[in-house]
Jmol script that loads the backbone (N, CA, C; Angstrom):
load data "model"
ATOM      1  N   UNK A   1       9.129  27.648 -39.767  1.00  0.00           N
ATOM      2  CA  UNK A   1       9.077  28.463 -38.565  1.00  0.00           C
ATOM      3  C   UNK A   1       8.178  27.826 -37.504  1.00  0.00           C
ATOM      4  N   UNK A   2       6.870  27.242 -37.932  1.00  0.00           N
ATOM      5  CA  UNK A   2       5.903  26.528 -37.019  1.00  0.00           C
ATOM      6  C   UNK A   2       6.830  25.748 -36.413  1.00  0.00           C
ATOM      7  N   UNK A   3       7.635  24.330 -37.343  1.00  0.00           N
ATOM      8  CA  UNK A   3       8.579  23.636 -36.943  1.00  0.00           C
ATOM      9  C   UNK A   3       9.465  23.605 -35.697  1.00  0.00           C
ATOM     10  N   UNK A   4      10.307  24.757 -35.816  1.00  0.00           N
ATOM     11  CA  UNK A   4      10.981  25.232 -34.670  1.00  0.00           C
ATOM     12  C   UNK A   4      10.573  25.752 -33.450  1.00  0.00           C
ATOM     13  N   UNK A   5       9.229  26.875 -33.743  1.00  0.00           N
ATOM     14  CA  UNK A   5       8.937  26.670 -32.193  1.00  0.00           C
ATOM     15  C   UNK A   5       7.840  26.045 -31.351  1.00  0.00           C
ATOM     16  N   UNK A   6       7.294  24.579 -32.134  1.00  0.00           N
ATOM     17  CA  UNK A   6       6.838  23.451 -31.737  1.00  0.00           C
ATOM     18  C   UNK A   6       8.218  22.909 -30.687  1.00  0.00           C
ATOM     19  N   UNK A   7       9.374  23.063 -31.485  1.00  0.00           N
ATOM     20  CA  UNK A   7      10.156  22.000 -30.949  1.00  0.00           C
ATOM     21  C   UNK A   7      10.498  22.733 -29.814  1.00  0.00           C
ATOM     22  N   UNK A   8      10.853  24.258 -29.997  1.00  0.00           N
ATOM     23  CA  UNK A   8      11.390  24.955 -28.795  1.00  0.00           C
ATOM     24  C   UNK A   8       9.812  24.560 -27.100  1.00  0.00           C
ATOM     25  N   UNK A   9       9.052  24.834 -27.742  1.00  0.00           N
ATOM     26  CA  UNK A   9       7.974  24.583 -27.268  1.00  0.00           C
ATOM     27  C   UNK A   9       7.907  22.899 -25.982  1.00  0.00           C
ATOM     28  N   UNK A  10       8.430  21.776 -27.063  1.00  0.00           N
ATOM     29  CA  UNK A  10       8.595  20.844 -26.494  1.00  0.00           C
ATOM     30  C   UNK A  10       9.704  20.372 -25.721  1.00  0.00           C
ATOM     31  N   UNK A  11      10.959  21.279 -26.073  1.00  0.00           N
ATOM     32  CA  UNK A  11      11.870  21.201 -25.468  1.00  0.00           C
ATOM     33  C   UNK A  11      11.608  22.086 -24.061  1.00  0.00           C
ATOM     34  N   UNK A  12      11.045  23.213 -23.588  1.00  0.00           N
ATOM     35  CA  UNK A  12      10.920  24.127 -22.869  1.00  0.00           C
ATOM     36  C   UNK A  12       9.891  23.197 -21.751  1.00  0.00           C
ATOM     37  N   UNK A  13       8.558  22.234 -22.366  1.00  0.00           N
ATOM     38  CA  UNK A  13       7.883  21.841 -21.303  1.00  0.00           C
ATOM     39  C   UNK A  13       8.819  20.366 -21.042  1.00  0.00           C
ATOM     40  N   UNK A  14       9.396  19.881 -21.687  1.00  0.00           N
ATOM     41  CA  UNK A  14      10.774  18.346 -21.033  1.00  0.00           C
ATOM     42  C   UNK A  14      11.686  19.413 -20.006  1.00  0.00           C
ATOM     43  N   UNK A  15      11.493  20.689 -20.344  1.00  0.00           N
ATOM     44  CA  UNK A  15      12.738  21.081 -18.746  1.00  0.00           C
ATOM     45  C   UNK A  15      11.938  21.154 -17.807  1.00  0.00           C
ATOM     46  N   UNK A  16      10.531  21.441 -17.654  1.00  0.00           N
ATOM     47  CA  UNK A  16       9.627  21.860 -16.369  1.00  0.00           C
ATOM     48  C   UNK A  16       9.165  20.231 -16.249  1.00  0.00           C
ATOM     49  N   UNK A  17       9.111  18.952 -16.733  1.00  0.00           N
ATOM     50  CA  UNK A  17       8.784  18.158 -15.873  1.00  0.00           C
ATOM     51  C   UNK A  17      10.315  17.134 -15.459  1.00  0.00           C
ATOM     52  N   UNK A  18      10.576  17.912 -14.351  1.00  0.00           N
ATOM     53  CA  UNK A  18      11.589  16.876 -13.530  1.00  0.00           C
ATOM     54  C   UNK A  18      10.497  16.203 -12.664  1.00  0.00           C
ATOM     55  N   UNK A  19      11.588  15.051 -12.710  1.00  0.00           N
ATOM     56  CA  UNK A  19      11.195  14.537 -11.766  1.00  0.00           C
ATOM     57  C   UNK A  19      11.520  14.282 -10.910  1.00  0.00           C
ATOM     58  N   UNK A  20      10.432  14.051  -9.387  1.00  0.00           N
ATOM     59  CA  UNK A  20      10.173  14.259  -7.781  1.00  0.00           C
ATOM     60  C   UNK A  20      11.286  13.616  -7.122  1.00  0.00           C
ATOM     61  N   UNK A  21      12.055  14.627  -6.140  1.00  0.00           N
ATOM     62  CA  UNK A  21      12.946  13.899  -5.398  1.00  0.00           C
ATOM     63  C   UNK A  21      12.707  13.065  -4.518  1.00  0.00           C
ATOM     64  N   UNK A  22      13.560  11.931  -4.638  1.00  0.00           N
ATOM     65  CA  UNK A  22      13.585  10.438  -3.989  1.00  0.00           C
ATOM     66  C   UNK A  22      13.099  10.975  -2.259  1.00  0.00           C
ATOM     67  N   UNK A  23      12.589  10.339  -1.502  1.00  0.00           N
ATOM     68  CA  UNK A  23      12.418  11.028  -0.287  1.00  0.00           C
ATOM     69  C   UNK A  23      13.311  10.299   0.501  1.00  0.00           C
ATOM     70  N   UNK A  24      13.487  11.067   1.682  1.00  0.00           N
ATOM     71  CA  UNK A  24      14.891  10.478   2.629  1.00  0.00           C
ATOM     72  C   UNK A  24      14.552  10.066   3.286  1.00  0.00           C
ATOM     73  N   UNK A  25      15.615   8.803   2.978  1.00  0.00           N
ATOM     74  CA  UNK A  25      14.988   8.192   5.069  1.00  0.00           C
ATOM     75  C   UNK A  25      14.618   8.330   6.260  1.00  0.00           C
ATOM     76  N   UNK A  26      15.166   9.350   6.517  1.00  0.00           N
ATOM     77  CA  UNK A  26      14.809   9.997   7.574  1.00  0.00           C
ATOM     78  C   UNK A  26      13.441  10.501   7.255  1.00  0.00           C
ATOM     79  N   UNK A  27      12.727  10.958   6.541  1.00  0.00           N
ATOM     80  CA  UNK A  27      11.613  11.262   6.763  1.00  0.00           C
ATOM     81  C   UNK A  27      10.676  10.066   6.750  1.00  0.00           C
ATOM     82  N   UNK A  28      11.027   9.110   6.073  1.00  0.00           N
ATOM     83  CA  UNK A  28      10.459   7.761   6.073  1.00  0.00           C
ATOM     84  C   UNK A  28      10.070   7.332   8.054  1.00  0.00           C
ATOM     85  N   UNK A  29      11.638   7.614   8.392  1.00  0.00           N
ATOM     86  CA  UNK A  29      11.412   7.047  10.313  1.00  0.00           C
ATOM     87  C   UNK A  29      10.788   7.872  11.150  1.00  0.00           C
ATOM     88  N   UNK A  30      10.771   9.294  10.652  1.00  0.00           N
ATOM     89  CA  UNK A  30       9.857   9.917  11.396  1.00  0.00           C
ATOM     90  C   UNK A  30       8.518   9.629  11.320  1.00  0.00           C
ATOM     91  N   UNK A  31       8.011   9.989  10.005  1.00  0.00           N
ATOM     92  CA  UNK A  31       6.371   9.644   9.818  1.00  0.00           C
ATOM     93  C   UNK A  31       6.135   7.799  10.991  1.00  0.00           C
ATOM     94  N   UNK A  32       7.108   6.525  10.567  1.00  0.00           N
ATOM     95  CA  UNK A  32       6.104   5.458  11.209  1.00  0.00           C
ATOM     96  C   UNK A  32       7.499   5.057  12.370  1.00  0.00           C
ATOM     97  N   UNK A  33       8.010   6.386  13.374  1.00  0.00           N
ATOM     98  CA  UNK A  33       8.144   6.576  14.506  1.00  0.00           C
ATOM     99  C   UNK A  33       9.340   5.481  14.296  1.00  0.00           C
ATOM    100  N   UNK A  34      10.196   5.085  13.590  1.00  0.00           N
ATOM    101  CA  UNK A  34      11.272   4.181  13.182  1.00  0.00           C
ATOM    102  C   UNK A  34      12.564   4.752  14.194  1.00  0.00           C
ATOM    103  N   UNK A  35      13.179   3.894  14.964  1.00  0.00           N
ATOM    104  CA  UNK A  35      14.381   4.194  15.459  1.00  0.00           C
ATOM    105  C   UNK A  35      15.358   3.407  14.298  1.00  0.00           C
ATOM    106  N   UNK A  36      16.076   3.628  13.824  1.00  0.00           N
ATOM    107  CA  UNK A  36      17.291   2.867  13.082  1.00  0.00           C
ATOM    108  C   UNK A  36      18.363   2.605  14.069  1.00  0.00           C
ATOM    109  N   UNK A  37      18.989   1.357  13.849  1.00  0.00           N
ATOM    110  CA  UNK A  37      19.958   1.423  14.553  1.00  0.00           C
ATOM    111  C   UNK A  37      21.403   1.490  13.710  1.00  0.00           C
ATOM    112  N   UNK A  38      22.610   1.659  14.226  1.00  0.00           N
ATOM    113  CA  UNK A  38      23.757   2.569  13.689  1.00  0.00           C
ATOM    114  C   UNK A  38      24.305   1.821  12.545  1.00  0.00           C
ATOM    115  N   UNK A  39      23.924   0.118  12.982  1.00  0.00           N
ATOM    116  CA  UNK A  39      24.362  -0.741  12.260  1.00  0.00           C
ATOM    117  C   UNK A  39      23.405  -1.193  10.620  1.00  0.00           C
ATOM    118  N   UNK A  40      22.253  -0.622  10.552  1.00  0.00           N
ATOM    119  CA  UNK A  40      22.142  -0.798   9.322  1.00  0.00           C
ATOM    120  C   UNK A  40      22.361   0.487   8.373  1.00  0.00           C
ATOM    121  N   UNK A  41      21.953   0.260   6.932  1.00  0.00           N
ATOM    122  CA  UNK A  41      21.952   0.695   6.154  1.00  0.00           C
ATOM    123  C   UNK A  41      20.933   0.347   4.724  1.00  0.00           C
ATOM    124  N   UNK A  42      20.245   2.050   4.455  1.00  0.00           N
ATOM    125  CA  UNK A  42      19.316   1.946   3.717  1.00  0.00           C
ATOM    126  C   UNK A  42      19.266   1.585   2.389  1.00  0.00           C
ATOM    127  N   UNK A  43      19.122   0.854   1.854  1.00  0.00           N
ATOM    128  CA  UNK A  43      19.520   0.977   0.439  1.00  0.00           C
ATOM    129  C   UNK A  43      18.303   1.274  -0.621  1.00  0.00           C
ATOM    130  N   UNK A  44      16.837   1.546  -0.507  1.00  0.00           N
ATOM    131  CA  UNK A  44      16.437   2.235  -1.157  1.00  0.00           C
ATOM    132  C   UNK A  44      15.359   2.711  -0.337  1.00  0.00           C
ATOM    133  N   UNK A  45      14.484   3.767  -0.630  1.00  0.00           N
ATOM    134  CA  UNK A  45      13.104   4.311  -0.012  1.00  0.00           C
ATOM    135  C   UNK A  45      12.385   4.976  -1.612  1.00  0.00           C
ATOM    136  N   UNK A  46      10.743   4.638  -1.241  1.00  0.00           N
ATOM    137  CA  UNK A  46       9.771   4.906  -1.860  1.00  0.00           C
ATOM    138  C   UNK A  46       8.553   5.450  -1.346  1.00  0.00           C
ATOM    139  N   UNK A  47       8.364   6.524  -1.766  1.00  0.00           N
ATOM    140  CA  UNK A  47       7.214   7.199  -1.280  1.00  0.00           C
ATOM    141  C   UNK A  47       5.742   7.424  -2.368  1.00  0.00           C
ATOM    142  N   UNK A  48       4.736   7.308  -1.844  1.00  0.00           N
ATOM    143  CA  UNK A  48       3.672   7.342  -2.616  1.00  0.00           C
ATOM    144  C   UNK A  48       2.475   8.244  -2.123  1.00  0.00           C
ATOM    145  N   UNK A  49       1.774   9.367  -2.567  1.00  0.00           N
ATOM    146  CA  UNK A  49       0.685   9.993  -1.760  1.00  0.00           C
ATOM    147  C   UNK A  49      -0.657   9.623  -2.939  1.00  0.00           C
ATOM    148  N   UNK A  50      -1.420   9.962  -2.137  1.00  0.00           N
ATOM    149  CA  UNK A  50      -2.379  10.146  -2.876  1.00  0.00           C
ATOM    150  C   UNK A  50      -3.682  10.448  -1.727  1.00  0.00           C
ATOM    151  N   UNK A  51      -4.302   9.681  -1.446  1.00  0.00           N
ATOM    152  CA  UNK A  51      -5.399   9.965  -0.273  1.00  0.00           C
ATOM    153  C   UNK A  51      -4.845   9.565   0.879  1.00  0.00           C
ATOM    154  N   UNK A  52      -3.736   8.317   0.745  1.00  0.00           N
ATOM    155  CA  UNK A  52      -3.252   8.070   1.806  1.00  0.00           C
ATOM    156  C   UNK A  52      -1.618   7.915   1.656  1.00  0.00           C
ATOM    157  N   UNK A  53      -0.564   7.894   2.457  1.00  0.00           N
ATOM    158  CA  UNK A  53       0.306   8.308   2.196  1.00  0.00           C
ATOM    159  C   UNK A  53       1.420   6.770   2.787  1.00  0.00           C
ATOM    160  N   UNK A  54       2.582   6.494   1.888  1.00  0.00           N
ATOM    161  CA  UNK A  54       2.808   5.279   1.901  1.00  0.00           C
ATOM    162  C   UNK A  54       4.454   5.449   1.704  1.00  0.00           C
ATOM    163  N   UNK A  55       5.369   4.861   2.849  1.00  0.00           N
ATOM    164  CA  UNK A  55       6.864   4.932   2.623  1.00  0.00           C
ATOM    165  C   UNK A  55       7.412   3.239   2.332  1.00  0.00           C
ATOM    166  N   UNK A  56       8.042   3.266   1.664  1.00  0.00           N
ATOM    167  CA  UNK A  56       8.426   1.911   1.498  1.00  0.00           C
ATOM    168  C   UNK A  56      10.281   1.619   1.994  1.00  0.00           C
ATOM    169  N   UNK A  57      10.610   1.440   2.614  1.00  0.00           N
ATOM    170  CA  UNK A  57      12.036   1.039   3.092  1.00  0.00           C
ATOM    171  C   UNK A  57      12.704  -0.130   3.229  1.00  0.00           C
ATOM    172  N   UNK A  58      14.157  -0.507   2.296  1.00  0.00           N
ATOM    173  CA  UNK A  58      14.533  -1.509   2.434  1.00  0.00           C
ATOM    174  C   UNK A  58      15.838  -1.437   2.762  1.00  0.00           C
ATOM    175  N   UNK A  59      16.273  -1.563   3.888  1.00  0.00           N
ATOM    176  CA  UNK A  59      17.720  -1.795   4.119  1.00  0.00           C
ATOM    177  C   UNK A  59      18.217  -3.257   4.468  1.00  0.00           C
ATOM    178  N   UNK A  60      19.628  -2.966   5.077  1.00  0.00           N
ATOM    179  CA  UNK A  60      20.596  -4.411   5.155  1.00  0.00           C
ATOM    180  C   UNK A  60      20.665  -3.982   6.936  1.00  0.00           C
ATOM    181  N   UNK A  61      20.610  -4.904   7.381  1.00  0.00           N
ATOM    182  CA  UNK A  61      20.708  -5.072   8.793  1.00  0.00           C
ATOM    183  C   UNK A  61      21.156  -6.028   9.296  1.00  0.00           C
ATOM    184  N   UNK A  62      22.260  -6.474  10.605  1.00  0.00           N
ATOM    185  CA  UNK A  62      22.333  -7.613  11.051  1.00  0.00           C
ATOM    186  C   UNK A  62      20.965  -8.276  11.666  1.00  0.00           C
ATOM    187  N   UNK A  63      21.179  -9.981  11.549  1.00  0.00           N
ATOM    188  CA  UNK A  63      20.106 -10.472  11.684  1.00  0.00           C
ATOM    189  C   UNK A  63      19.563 -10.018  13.509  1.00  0.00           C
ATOM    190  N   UNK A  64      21.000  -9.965  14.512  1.00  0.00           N
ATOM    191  CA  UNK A  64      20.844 -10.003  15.541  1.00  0.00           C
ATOM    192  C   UNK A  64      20.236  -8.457  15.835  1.00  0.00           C
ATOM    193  N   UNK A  65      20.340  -7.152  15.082  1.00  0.00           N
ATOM    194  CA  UNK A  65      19.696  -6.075  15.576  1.00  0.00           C
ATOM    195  C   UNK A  65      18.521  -5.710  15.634  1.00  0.00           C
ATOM    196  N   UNK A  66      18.056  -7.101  14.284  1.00  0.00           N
ATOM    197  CA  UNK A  66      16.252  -6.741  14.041  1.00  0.00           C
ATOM    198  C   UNK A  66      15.856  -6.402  15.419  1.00  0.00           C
ATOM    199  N   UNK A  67      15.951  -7.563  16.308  1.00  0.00           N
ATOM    200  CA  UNK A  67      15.221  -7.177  17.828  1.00  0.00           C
ATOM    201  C   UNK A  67      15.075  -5.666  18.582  1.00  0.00           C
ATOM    202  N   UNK A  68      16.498  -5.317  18.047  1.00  0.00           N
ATOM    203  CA  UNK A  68      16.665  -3.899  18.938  1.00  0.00           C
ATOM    204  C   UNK A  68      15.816  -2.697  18.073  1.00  0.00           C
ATOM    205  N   UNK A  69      15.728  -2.682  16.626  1.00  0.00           N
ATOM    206  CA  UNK A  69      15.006  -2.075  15.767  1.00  0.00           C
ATOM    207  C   UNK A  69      13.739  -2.141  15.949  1.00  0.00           C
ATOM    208  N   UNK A  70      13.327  -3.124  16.440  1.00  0.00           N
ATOM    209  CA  UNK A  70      11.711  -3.519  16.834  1.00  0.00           C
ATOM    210  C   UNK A  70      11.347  -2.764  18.342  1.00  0.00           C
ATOM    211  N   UNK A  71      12.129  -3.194  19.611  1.00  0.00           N
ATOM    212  CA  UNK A  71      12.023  -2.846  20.444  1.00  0.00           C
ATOM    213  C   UNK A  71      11.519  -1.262  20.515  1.00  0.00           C
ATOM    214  N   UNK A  72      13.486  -0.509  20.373  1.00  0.00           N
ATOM    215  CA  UNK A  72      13.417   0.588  19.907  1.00  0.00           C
ATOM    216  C   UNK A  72      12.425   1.928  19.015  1.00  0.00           C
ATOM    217  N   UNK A  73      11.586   0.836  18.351  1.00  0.00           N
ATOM    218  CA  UNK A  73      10.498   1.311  17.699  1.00  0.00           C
ATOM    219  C   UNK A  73       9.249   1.647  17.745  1.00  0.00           C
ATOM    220  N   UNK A  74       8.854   0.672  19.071  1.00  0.00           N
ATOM    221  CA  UNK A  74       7.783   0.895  20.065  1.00  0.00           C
ATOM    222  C   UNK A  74       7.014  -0.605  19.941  1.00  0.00           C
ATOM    223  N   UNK A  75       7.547  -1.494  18.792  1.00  0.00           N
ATOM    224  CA  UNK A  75       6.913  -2.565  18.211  1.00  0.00           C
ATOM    225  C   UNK A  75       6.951  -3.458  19.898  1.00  0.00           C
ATOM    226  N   UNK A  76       5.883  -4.423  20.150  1.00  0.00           N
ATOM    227  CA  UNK A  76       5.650  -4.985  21.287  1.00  0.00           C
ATOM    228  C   UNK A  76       6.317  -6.529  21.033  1.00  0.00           C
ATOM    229  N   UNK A  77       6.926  -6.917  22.237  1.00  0.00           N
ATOM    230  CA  UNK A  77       7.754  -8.180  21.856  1.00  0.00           C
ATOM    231  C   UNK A  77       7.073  -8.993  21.050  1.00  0.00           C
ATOM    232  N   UNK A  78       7.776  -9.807  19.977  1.00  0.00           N
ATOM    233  CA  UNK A  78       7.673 -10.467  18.638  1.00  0.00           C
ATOM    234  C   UNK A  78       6.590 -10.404  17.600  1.00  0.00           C
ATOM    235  N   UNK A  79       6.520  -8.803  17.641  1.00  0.00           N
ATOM    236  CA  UNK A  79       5.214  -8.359  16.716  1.00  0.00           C
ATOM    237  C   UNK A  79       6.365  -8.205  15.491  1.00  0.00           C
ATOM    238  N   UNK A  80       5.871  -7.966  14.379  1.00  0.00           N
ATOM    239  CA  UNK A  80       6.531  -7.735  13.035  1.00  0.00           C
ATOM    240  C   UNK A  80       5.801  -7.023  12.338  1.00  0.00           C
ATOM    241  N   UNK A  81       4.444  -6.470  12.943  1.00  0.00           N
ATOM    242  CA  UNK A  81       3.271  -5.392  12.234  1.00  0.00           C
ATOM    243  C   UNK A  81       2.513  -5.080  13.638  1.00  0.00           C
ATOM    244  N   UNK A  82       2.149  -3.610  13.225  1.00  0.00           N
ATOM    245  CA  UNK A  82       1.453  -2.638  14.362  1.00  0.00           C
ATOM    246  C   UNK A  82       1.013  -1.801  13.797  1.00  0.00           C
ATOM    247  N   UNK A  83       0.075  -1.118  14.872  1.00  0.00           N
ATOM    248  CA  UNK A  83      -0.327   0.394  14.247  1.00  0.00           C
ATOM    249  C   UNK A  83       0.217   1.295  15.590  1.00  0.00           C
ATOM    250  N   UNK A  84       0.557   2.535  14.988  1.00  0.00           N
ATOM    251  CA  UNK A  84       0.486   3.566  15.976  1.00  0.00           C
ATOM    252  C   UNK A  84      -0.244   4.806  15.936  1.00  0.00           C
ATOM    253  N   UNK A  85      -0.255   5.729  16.498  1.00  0.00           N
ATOM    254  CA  UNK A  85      -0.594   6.870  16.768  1.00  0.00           C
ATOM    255  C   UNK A  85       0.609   7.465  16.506  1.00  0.00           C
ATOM    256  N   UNK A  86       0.942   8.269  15.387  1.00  0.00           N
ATOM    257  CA  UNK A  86       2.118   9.305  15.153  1.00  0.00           C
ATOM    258  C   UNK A  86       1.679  10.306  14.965  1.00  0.00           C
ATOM    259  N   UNK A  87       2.173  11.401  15.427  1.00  0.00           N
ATOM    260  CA  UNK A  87       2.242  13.155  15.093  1.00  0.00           C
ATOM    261  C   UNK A  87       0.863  13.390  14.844  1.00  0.00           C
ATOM    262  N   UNK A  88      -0.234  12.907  15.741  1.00  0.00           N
ATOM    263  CA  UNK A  88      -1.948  12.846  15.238  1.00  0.00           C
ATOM    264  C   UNK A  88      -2.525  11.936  14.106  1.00  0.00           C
ATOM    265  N   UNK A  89      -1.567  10.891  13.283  1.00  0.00           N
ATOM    266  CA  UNK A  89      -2.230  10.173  12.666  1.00  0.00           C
ATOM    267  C   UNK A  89      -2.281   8.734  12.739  1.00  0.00           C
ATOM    268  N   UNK A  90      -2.814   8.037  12.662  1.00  0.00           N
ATOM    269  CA  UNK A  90      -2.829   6.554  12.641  1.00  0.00           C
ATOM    270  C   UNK A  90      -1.803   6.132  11.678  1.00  0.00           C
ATOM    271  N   UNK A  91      -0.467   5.212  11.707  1.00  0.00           N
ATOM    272  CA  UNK A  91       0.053   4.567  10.687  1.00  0.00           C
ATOM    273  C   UNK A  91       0.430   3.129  10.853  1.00  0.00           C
ATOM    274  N   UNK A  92       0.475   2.369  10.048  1.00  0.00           N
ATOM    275  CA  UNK A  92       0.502   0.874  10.230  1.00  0.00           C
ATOM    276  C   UNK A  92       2.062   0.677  10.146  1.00  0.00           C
ATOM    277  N   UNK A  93       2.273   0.005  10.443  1.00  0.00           N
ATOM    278  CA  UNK A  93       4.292  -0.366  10.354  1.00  0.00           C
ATOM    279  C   UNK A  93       3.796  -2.044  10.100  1.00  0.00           C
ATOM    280  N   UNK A  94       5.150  -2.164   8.915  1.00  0.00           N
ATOM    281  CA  UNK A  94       4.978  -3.498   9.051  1.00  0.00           C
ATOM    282  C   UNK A  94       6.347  -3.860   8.537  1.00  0.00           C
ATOM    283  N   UNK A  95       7.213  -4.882   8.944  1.00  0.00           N
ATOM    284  CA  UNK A  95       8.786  -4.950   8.414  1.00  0.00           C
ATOM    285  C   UNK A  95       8.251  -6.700   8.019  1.00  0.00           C
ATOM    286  N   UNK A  96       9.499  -7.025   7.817  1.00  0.00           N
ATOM    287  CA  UNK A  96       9.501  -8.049   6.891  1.00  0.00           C
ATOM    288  C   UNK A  96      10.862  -8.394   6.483  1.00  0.00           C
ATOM    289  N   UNK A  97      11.821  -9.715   7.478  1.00  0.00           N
ATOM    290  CA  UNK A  97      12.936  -9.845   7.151  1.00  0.00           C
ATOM    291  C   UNK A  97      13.220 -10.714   5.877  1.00  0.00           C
ATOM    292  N   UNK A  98      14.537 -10.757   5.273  1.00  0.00           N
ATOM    293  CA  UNK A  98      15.103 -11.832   4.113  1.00  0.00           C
ATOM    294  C   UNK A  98      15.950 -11.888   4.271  1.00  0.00           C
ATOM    295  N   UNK A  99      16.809 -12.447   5.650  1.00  0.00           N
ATOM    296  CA  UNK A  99      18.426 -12.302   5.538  1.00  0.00           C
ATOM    297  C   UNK A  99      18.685 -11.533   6.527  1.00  0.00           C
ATOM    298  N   UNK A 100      19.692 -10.869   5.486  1.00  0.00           N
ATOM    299  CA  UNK A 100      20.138  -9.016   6.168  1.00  0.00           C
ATOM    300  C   UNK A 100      19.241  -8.434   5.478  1.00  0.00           C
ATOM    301  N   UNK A 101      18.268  -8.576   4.757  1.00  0.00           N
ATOM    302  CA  UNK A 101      17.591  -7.478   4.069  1.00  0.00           C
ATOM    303  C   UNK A 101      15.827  -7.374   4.935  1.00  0.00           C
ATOM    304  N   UNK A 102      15.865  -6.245   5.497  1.00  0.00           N
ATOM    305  CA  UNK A 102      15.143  -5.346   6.358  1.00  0.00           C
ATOM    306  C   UNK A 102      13.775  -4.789   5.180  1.00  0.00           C
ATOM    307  N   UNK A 103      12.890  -5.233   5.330  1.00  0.00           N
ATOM    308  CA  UNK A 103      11.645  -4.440   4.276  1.00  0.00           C
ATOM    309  C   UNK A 103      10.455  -4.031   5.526  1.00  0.00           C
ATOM    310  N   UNK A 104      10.587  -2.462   5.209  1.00  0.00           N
ATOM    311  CA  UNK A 104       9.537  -1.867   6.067  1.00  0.00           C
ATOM    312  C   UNK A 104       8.354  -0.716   5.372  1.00  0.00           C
ATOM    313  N   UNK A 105       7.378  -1.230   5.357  1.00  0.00           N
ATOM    314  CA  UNK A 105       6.200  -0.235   5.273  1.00  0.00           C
ATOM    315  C   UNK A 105       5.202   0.125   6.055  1.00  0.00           C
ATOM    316  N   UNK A 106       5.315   1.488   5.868  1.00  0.00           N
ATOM    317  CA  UNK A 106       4.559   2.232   6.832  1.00  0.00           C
ATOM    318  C   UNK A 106       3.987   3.213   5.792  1.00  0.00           C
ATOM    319  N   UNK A 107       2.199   3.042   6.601  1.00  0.00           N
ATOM    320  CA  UNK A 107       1.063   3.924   5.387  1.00  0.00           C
ATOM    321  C   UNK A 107       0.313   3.924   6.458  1.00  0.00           C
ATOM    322  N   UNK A 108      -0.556   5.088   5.956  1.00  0.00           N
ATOM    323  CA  UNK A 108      -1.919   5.749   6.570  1.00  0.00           C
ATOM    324  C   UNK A 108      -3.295   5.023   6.075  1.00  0.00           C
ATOM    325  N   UNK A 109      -4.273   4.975   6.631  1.00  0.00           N
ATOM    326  CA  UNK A 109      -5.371   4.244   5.722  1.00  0.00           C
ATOM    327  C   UNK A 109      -6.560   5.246   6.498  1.00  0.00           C
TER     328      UNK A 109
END
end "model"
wireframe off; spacefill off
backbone 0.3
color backbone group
């Protein structure tokens, strides 16, 4: 009898820890003020909190839109890292091309 409702027990706390939904891109471009343009596409995002709060974004982009993604973004001609002032907080942006592949992080410090 102990047996069984140990297990019911362990089975009951494996249903209460799901785990945290993936966060959306879109909330990724809001927080570090990101315009996307129509032509890429995200293929993963990572979010991390703790004291300070950290989105990680990697999409596929043509090589020729990086510019307009930068522009668009508030980034100052041929910067590839900045800080801004968003929604009252300081956040750093920083992208990072490979190709078509677009790597952007943006965190608070």
């Amino acid at each position: 009898m102990k047996l069984l409702l140990a297990a019911l027990a362990l089975l009951l706390l494996a249903g209460c820890a799901t785990p945290p939904e993936a966060p959306k891109p879109e909330e990724a471009f809001k927080f570090g003020g990101i315009s996307m343009p129509a032509s890429g596409e995200v293929l993963d995002t990572k979010y991390e909190r703790g004291i300070d709060v950290m989105y990680r974004v990697v999409l596929t982009l043509p090589a020729e839109d990086v510019p307009k993604l930068l522009a668009a973004s508030g980034f100052a001609p041929g910067a590839m890292k900045d800080d801004q002032l968003i929604d009252g907080r300081r956040v750093y942006r920083e992208v990072t091309v490979d190709g078509a592949t677009v790597h952007l992080s943006l965190f608070t410090t």
